[in-house]
C-alpha positions as a printed NumPy array, in Angstrom:
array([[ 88.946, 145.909, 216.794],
       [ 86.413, 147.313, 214.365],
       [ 85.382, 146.213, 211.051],
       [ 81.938, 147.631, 209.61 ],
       [ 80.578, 149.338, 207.036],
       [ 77.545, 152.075, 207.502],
       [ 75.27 , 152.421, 204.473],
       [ 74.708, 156.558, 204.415],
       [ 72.862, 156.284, 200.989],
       [ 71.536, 152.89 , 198.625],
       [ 69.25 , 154.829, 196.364],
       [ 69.543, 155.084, 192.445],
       [ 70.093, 158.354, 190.611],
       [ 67.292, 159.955, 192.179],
       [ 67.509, 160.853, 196.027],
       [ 64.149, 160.549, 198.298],
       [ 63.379, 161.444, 201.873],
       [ 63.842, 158.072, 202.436],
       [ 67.066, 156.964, 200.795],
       [ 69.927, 159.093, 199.193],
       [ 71.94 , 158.001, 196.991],
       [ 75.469, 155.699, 196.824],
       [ 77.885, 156.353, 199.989],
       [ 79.504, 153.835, 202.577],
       [ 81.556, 154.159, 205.685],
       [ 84.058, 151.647, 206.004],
       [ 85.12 , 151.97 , 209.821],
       [ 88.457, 149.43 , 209.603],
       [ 89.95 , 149.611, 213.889],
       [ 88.781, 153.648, 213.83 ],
       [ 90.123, 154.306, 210.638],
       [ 86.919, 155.035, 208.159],
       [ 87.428, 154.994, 204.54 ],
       [ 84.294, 156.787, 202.197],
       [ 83.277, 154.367, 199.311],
       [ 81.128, 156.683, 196.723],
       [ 79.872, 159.99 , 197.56 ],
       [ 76.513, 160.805, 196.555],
       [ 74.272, 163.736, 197.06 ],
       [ 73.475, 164.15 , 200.877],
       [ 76.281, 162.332, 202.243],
       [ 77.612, 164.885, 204.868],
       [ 73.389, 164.926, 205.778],
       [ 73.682, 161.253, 206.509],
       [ 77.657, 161.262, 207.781],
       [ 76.131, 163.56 , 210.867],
       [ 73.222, 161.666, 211.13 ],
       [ 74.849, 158.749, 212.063],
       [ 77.46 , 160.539, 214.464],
       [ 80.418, 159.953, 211.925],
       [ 83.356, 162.876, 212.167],
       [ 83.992, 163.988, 208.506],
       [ 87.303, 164.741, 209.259],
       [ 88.306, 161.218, 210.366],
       [ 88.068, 160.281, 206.435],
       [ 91.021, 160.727, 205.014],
       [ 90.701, 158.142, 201.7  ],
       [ 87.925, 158.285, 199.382],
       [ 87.322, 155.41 , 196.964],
       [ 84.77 , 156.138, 194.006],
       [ 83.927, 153.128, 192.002],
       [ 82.68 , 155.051, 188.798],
       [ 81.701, 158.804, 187.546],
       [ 78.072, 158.634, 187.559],
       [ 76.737, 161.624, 189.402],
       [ 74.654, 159.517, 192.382],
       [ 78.502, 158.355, 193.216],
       [ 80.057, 161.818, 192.806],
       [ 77.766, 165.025, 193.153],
       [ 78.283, 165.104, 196.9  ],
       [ 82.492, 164.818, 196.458],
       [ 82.479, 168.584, 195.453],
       [ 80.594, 169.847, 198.315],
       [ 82.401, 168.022, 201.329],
       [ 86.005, 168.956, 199.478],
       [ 84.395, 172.653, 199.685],
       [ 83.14 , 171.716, 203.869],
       [ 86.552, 170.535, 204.359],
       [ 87.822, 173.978, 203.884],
       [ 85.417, 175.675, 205.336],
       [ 86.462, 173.48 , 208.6  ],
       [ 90.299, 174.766, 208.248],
       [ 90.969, 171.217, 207.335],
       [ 95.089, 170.589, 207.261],
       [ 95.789, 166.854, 206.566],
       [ 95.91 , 165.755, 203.032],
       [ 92.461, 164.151, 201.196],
       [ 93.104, 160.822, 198.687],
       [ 90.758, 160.235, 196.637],
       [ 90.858, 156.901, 194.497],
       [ 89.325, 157.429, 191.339],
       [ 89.347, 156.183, 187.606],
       [ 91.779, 157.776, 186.109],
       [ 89.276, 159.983, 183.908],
       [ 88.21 , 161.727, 186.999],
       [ 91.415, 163.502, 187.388],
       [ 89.859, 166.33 , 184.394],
       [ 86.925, 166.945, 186.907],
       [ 88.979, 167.15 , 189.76 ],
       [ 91.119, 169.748, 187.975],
       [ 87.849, 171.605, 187.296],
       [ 87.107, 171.897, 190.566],
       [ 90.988, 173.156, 191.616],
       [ 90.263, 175.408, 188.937],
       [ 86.758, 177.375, 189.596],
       [ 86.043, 176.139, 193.266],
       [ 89.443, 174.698, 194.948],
       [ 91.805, 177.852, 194.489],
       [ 91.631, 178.41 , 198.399],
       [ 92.314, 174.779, 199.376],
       [ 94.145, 174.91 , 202.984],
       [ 94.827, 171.028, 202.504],
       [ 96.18 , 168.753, 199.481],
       [ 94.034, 166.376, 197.632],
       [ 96.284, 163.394, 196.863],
       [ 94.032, 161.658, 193.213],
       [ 95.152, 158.247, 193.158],
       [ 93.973, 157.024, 189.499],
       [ 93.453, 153.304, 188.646],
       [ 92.161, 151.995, 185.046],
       [ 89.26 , 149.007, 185.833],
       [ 90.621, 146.671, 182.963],
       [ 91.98 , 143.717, 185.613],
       [ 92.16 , 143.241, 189.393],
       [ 94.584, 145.137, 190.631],
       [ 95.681, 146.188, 194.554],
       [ 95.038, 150.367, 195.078],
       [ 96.001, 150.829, 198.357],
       [ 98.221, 148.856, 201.226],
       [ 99.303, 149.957, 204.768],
       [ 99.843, 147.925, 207.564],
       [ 96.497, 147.175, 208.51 ],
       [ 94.773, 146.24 , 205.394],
       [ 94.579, 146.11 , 201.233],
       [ 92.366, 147.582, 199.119],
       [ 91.502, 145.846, 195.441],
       [ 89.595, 146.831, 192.823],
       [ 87.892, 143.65 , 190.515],
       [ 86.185, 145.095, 187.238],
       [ 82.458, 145.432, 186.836],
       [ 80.265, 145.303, 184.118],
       [ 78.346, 148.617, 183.854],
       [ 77.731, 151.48 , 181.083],
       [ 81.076, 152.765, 182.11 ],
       [ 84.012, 151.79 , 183.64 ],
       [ 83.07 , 150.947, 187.307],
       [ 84.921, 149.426, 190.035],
       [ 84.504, 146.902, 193.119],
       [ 86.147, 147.067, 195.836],
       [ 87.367, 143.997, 198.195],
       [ 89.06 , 145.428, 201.377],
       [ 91.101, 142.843, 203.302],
       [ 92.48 , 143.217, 206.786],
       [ 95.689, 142.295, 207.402],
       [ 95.564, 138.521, 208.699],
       [ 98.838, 138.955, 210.93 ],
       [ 97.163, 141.444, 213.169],
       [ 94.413, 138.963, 213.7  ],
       [ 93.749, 137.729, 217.072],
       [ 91.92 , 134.572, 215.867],
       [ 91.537, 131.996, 218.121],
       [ 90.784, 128.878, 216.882],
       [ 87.771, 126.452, 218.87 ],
       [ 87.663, 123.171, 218.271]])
């Protein structure tokens, strides 16, 4: 059983050879989740050995560009690969005008669905629940609304043994 999370990018607004900008694996038991997806994250996703198409939720925790400009281009990759299953993407709710953009001018030969799952970032609130885990968002203090997330395993399918 796997929980960890791979940093692809930590930078600010401005990518360097060194760092890019905001993106996170979350590998939960072989099941990886994207948190923010920032310029050069598909660069970093193969550099670290991580199949793109085993993401299949994408959580962005506000609509600054370092957390978003790389979004577009692995929605357009994801095509290009004959990509079938469908792509959620968690998202304040205001991002649901860009993503029709992109349906509009870039998306119009889609082969899979993009499932927008919107949330506002006024209270804590649970996102997303499946068997193995939860996903919450808390609210953040930033120029915009911005989200954290707290991602909790499911403790029934825990193996804990105790030592005392």
């Amino acid at each position: 059983m796997s929980f960890a999370v791979t940093i692809l990018g930590s930078n600010s607004a401005i990518p360097s050879p060194e760092r890019f900008t905001t993106a996170q694996v979350l590998n939960v038991h072989e099941r990886f989740f994207l948190i923010d997806c920032g310029e050069g994250t598909q660069i970093r996703l193969r550099q670290f050995g991580i199949n793109i198409s085993r993401i299949n939720r994408i959580f962005i925790s506000h609509l600054h560009g370092d957390h978003i400009f790389g979004l577009f281009g692995l929605m357009s990759t994801y095509t290009l690969l004959g990509r079938k299953k469908e792509l959620h993407i968690h998202a304040h709710r205001d991002f649901e005008v860009t993503l029709e953009h992109y349906r509009k001018y870039f998306g119009t030969g889609l082969c899979y669905e993009i499932v927008f799952h919107p949330f506002t970032t006024s209270r804590k609130t649970e996102i997303y629940r499946d068997k193995h885990m939860s996903v919450e968002i808390i609210p953040l203090r930033h120029s915009i609304p911005v989200a954290g997330f707290i991602f909790r395993e499911n403790p029934k399918l825990l193996n804990l043994k105790t030592c005392f």
